[in-house]
CHARMM internal coordinates of N, CA and C (Angstrom, degrees):
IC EDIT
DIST 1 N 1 CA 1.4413
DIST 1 CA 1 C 1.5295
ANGL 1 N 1 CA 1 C 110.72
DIST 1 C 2 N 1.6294
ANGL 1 CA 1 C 2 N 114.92
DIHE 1 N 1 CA 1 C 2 N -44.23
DIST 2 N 2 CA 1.4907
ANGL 1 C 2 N 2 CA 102.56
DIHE 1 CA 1 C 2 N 2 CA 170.05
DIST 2 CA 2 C 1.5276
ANGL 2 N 2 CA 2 C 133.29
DIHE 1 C 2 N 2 CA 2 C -75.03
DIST 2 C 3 N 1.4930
ANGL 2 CA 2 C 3 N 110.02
DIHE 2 N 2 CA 2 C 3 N -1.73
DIST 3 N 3 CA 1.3167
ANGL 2 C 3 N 3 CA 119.24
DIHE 2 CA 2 C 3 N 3 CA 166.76
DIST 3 CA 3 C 2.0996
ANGL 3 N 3 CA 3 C 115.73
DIHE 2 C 3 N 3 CA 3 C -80.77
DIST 3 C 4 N 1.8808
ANGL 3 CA 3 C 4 N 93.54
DIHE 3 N 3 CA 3 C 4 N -19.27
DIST 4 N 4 CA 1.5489
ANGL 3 C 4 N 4 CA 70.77
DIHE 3 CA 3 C 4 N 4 CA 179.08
DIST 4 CA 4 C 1.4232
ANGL 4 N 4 CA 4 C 98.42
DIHE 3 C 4 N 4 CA 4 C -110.34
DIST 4 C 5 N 1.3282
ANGL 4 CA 4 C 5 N 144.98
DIHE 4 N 4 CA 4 C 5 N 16.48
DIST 5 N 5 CA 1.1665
ANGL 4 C 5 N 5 CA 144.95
DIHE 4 CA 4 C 5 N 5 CA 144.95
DIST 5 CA 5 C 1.4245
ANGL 5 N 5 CA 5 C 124.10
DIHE 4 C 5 N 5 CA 5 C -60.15
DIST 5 C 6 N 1.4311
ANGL 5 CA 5 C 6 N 120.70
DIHE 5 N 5 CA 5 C 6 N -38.68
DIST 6 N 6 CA 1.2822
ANGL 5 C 6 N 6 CA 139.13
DIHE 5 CA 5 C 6 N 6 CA 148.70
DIST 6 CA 6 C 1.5434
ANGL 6 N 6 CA 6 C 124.07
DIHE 5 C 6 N 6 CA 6 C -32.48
DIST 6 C 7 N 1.7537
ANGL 6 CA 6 C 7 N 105.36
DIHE 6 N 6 CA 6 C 7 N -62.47
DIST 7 N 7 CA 0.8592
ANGL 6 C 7 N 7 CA 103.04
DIHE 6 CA 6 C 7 N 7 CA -167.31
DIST 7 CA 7 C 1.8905
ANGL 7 N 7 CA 7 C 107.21
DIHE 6 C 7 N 7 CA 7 C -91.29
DIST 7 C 8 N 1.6399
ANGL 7 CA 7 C 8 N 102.96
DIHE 7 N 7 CA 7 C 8 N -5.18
DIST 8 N 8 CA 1.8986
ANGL 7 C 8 N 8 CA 96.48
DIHE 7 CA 7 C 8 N 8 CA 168.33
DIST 8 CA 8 C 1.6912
ANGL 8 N 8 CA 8 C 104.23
DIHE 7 C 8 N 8 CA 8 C -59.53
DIST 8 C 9 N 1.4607
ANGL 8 CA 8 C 9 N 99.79
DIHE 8 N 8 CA 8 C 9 N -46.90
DIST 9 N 9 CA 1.7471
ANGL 8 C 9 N 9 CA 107.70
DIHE 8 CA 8 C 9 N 9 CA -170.42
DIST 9 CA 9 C 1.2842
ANGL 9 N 9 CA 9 C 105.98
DIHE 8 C 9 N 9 CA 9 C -56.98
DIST 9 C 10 N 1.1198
ANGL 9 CA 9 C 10 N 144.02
DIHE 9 N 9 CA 9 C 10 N -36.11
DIST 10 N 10 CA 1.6432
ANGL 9 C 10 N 10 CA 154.26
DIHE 9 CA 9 C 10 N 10 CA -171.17
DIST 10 CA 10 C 1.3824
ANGL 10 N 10 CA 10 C 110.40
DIHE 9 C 10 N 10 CA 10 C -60.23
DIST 10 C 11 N 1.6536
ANGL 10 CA 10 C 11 N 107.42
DIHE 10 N 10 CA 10 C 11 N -68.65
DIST 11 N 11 CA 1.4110
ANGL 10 C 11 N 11 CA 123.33
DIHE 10 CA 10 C 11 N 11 CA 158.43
DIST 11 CA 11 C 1.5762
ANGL 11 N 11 CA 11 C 123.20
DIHE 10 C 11 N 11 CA 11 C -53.69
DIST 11 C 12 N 1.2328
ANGL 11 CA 11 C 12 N 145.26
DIHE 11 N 11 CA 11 C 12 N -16.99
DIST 12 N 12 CA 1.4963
ANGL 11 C 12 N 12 CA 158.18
DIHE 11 CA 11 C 12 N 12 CA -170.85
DIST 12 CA 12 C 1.7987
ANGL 12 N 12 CA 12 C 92.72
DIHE 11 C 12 N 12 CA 12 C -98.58
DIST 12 C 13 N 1.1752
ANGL 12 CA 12 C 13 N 136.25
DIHE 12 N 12 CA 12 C 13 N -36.51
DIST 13 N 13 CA 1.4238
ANGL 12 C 13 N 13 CA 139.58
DIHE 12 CA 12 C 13 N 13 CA 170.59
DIST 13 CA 13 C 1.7954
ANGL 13 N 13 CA 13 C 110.96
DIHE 12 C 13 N 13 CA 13 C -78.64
DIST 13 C 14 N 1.7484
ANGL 13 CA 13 C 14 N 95.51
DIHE 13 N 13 CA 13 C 14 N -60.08
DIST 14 N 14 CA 1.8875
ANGL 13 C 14 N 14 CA 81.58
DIHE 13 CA 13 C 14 N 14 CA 166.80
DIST 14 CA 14 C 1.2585
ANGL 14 N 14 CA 14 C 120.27
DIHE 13 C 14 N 14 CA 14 C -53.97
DIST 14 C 15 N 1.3125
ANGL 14 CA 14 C 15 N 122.78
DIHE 14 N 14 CA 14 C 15 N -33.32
DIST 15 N 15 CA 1.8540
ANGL 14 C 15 N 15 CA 118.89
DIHE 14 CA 14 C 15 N 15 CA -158.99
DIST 15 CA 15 C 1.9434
ANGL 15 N 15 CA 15 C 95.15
DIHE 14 C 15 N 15 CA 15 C -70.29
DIST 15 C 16 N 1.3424
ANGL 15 CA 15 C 16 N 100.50
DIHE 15 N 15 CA 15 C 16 N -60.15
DIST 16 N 16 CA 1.7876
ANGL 15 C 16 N 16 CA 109.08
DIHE 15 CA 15 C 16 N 16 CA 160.22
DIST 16 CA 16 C 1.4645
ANGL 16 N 16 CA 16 C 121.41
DIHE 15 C 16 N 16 CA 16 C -17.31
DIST 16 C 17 N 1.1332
ANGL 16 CA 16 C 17 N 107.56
DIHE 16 N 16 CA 16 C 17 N -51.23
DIST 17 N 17 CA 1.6856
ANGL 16 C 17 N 17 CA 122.66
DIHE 16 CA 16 C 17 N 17 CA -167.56
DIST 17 CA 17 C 1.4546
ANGL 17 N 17 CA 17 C 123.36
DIHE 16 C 17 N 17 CA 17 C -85.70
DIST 17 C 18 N 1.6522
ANGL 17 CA 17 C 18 N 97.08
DIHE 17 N 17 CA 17 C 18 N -21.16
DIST 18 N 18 CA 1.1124
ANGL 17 C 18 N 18 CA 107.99
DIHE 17 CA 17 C 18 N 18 CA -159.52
DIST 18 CA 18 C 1.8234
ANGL 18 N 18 CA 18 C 121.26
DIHE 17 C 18 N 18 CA 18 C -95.09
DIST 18 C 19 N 1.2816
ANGL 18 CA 18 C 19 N 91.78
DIHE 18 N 18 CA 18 C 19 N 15.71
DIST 19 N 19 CA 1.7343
ANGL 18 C 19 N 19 CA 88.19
DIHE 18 CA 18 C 19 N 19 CA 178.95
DIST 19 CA 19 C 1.6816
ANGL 19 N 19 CA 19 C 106.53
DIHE 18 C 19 N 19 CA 19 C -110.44
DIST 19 C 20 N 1.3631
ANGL 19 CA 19 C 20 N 102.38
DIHE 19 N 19 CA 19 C 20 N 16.84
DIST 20 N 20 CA 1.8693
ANGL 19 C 20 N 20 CA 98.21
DIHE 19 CA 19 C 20 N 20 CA 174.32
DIST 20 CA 20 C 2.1152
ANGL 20 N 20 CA 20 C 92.14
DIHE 19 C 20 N 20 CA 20 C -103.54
DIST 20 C 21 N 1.4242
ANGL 20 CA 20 C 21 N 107.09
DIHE 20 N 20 CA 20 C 21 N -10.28
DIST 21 N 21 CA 1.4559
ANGL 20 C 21 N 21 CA 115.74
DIHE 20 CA 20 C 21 N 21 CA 179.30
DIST 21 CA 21 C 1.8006
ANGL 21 N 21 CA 21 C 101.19
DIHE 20 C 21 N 21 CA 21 C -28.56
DIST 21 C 22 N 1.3716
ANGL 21 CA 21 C 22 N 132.45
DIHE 21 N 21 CA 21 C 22 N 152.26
DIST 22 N 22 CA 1.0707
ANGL 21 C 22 N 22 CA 139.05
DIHE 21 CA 21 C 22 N 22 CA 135.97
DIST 22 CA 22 C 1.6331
ANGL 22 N 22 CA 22 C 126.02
DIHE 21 C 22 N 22 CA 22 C -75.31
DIST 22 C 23 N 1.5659
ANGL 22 CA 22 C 23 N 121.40
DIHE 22 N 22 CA 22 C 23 N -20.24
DIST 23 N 23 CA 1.2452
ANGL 22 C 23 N 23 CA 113.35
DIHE 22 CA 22 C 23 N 23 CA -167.79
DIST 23 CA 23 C 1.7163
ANGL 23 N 23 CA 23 C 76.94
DIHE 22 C 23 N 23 CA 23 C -113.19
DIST 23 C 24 N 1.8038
ANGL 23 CA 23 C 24 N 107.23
DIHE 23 N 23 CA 23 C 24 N 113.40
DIST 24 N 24 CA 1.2924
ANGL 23 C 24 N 24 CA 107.33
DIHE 23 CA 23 C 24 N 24 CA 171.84
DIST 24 CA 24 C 1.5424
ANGL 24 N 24 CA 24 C 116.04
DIHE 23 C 24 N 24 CA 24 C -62.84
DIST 24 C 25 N 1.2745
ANGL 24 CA 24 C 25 N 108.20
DIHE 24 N 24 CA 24 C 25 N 119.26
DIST 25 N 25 CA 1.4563
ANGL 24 C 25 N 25 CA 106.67
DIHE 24 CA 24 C 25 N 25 CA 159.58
DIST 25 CA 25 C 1.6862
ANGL 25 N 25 CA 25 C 102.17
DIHE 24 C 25 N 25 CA 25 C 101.35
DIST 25 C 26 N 0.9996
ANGL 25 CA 25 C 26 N 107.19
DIHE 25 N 25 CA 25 C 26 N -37.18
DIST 26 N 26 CA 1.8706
ANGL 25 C 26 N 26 CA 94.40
DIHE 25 CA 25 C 26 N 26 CA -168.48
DIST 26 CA 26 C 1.5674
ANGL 26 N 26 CA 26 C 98.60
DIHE 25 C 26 N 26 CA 26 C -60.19
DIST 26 C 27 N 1.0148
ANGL 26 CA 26 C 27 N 142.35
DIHE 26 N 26 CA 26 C 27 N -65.19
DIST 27 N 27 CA 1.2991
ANGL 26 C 27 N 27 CA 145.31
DIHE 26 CA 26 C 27 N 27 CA -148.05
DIST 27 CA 27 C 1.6307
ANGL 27 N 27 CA 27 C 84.83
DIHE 26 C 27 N 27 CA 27 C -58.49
DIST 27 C 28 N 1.4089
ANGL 27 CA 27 C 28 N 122.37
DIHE 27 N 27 CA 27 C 28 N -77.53
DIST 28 N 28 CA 1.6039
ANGL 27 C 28 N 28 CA 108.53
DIHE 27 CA 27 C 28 N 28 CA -164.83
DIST 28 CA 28 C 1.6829
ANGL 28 N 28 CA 28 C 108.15
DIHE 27 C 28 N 28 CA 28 C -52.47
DIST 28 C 29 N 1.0352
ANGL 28 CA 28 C 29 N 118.39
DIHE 28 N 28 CA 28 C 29 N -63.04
DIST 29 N 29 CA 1.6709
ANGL 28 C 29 N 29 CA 103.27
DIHE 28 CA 28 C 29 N 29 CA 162.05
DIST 29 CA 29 C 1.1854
ANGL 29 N 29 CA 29 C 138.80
DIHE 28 C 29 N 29 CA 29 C -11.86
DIST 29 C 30 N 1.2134
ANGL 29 CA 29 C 30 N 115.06
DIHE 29 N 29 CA 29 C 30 N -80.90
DIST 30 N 30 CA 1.5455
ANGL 29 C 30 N 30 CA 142.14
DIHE 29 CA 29 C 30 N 30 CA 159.90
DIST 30 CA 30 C 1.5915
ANGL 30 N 30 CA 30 C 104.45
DIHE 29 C 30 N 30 CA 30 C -24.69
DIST 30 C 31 N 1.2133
ANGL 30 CA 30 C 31 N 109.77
DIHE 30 N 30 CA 30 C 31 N -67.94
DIST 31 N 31 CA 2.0184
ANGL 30 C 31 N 31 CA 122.97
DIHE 30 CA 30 C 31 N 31 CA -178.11
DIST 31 CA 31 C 1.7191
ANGL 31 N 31 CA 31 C 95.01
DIHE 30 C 31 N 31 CA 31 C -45.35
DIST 31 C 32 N 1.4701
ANGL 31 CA 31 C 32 N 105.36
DIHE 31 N 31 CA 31 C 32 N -79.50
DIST 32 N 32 CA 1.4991
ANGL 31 C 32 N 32 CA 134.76
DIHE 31 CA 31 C 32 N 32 CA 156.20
DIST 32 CA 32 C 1.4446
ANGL 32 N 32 CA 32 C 95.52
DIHE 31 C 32 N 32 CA 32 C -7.85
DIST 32 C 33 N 1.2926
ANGL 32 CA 32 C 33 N 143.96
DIHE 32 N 32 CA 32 C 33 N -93.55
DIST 33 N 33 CA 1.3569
ANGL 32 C 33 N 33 CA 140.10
DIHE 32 CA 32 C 33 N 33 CA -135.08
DIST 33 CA 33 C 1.8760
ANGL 33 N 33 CA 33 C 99.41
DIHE 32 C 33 N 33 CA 33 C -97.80
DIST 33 C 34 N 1.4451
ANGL 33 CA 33 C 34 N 111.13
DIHE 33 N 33 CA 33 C 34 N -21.85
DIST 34 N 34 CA 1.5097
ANGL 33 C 34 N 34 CA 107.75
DIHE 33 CA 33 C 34 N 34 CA 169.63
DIST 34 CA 34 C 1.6343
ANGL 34 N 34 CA 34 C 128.82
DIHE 33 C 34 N 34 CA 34 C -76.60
DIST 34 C 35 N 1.0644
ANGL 34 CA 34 C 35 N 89.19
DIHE 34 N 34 CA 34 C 35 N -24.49
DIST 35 N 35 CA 1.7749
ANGL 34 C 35 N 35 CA 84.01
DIHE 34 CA 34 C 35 N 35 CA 166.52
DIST 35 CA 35 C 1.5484
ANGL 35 N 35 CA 35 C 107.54
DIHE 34 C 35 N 35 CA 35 C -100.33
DIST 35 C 36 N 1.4746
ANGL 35 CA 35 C 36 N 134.61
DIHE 35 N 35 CA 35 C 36 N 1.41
DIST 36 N 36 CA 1.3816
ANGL 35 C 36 N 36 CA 135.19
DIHE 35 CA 35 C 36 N 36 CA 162.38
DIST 36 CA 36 C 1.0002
ANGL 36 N 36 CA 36 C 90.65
DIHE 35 C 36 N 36 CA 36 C -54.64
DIST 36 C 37 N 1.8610
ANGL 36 CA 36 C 37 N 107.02
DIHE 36 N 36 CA 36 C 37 N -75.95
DIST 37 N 37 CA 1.6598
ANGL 36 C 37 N 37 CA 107.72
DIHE 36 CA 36 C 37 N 37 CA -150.88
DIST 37 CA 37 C 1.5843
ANGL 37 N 37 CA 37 C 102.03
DIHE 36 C 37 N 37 CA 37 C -77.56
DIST 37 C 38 N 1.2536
ANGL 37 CA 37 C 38 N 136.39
DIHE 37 N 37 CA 37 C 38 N -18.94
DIST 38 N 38 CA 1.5082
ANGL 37 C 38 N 38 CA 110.70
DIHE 37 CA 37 C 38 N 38 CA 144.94
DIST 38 CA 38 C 1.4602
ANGL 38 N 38 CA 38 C 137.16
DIHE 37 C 38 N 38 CA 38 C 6.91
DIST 38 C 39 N 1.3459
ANGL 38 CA 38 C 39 N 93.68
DIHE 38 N 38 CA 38 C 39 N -97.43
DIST 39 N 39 CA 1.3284
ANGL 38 C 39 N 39 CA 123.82
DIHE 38 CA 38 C 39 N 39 CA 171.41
DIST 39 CA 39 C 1.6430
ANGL 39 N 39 CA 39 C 115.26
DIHE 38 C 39 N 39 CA 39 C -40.47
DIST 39 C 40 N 1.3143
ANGL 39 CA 39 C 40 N 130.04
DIHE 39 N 39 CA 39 C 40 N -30.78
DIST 40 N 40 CA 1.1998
ANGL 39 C 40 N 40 CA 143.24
DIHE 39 CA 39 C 40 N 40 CA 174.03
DIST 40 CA 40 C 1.4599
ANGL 40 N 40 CA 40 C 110.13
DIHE 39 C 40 N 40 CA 40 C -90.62
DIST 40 C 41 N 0.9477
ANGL 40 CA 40 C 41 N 120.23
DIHE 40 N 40 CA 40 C 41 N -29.20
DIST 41 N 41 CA 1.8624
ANGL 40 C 41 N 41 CA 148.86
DIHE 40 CA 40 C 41 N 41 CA 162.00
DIST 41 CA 41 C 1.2452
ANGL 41 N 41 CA 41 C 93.98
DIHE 40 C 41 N 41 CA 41 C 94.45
DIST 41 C 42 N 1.5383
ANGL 41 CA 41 C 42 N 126.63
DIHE 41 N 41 CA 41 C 42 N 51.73
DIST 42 N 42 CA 1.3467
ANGL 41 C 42 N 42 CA 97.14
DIHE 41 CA 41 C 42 N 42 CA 154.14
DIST 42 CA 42 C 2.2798
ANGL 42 N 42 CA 42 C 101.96
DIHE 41 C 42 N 42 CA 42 C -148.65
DIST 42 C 43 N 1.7209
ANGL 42 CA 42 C 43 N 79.75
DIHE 42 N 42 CA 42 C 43 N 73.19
DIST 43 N 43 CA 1.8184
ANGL 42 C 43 N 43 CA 101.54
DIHE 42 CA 42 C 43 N 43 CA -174.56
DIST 43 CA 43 C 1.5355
ANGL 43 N 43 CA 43 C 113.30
DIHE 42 C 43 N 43 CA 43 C -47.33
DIST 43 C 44 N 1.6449
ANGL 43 CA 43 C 44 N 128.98
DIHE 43 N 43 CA 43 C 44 N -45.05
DIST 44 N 44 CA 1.3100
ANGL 43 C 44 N 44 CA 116.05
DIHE 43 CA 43 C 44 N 44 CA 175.32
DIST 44 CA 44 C 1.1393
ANGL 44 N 44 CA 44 C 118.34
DIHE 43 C 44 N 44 CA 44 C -71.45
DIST 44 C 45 N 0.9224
ANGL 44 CA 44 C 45 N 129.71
DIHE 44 N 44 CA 44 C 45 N -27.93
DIST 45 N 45 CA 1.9735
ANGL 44 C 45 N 45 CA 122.05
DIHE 44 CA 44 C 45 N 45 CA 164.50
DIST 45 CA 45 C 1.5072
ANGL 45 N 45 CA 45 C 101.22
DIHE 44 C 45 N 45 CA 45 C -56.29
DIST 45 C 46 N 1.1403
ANGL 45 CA 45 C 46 N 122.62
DIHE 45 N 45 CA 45 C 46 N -75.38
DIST 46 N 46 CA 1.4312
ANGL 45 C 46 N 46 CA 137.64
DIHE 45 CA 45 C 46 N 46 CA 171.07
DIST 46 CA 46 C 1.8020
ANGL 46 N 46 CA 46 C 97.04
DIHE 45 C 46 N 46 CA 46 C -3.35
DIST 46 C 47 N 1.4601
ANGL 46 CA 46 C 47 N 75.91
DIHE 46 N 46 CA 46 C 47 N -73.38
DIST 47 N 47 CA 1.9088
ANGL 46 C 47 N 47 CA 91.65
DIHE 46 CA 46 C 47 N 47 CA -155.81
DIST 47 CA 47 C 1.7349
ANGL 47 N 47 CA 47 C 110.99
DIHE 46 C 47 N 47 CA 47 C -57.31
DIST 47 C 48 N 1.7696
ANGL 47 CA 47 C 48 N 108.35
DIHE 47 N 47 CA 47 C 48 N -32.31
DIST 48 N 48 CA 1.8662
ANGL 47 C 48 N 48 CA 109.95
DIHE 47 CA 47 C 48 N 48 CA 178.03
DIST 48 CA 48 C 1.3983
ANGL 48 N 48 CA 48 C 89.11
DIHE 47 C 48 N 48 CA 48 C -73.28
DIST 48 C 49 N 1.2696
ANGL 48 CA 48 C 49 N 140.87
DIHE 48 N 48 CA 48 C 49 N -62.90
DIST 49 N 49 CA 1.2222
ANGL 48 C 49 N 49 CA 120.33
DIHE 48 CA 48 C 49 N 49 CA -175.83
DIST 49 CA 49 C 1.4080
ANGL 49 N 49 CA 49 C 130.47
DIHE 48 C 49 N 49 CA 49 C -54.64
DIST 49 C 50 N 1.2416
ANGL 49 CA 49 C 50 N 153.76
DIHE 49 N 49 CA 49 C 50 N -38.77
DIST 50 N 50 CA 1.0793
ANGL 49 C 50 N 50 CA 165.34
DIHE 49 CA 49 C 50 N 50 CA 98.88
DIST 50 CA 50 C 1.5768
ANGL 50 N 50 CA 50 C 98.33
DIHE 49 C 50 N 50 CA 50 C 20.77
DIST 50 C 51 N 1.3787
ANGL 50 CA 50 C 51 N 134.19
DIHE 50 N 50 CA 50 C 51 N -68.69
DIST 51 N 51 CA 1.3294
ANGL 50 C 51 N 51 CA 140.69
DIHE 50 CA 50 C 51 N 51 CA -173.06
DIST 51 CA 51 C 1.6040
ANGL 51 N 51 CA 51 C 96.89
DIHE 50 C 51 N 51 CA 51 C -63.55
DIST 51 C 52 N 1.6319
ANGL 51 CA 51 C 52 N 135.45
DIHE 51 N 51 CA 51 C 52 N -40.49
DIST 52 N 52 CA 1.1445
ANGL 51 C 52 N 52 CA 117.32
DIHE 51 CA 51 C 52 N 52 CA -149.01
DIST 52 CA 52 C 1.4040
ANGL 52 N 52 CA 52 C 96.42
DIHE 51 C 52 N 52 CA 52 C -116.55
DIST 52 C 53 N 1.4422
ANGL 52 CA 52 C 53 N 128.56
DIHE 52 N 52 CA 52 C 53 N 16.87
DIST 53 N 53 CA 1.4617
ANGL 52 C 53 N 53 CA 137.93
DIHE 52 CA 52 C 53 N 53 CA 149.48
DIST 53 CA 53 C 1.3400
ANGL 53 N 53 CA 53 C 128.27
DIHE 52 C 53 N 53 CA 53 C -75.03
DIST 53 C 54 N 1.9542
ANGL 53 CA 53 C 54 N 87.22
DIHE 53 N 53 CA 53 C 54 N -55.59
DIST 54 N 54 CA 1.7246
ANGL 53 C 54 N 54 CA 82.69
DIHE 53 CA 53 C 54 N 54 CA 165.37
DIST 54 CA 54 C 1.4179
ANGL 54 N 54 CA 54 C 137.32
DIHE 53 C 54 N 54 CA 54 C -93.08
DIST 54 C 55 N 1.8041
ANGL 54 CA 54 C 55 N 114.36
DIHE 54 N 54 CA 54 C 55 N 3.84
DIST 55 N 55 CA 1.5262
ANGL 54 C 55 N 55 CA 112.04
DIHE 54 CA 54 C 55 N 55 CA 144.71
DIST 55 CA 55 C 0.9381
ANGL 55 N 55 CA 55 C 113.43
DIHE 54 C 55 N 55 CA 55 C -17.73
DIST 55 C 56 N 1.9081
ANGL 55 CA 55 C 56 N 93.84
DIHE 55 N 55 CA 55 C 56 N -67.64
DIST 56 N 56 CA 1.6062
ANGL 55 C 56 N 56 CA 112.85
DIHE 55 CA 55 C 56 N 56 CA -157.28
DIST 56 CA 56 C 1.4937
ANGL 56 N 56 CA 56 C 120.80
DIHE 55 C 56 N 56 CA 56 C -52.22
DIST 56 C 57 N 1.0893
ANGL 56 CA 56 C 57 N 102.31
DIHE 56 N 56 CA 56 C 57 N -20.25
DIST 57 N 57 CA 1.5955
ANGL 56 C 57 N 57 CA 108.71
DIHE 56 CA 56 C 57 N 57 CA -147.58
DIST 57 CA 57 C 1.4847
ANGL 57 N 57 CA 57 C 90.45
DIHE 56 C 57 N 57 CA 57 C -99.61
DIST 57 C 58 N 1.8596
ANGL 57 CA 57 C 58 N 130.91
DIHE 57 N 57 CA 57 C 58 N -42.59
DIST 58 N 58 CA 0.7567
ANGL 57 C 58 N 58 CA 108.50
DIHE 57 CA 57 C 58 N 58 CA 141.54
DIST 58 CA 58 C 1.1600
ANGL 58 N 58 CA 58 C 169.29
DIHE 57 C 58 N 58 CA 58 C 112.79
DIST 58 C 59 N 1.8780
ANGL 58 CA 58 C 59 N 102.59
DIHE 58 N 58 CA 58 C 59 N 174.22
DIST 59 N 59 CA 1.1342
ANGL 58 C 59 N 59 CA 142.02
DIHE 58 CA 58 C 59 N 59 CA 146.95
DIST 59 CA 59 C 1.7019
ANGL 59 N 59 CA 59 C 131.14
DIHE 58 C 59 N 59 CA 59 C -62.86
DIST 59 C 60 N 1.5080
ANGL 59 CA 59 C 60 N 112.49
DIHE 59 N 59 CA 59 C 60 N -14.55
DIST 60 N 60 CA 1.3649
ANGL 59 C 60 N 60 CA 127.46
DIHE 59 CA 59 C 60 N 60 CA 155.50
DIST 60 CA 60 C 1.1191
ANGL 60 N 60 CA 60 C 139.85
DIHE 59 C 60 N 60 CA 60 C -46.45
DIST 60 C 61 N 1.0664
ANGL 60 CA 60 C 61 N 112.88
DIHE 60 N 60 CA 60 C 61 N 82.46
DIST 61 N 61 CA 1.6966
ANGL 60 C 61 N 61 CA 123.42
DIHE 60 CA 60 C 61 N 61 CA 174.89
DIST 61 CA 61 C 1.7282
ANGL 61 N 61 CA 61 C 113.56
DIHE 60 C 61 N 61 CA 61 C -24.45
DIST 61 C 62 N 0.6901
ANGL 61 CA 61 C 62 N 136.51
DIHE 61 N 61 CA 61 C 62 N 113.46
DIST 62 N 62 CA 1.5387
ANGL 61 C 62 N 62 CA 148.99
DIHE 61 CA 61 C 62 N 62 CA 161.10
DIST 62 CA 62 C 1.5820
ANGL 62 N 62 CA 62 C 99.84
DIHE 61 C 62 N 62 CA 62 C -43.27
END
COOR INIT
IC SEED 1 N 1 CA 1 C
IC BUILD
């Protein structure tokens, strides 16, 4: 339990940080999809996917 309290607080500082980012979106993604696949135990898949969703998301024209 104190490892995933840790890691909400970790992610609650990246998400913060993350809109001066240059690569739109990966960093909140990445955070975003690494403690998904965490929880499933498998966080670096999680986390490249996570990064290459929210590129996507974005880079999406409205």
């Amino acid at each position: 339990m104190r490892m995933l309290t840790l890691s909400a607080a970790l992610a609650a500082l990246v998400l913060a940080g993350a809109g001066a980012a240059e690569a739109k979106g990966c960093l909140k993604g990445a955070v975003v999809g690494g403690l998904g696949g965490k929880m499933v135990g498998h966080g670096k898949a999680g986390a490249a996917a996570g990064c290459a969703v929210g590129h996507h998301r974005a880079n999406k024209k409205s």
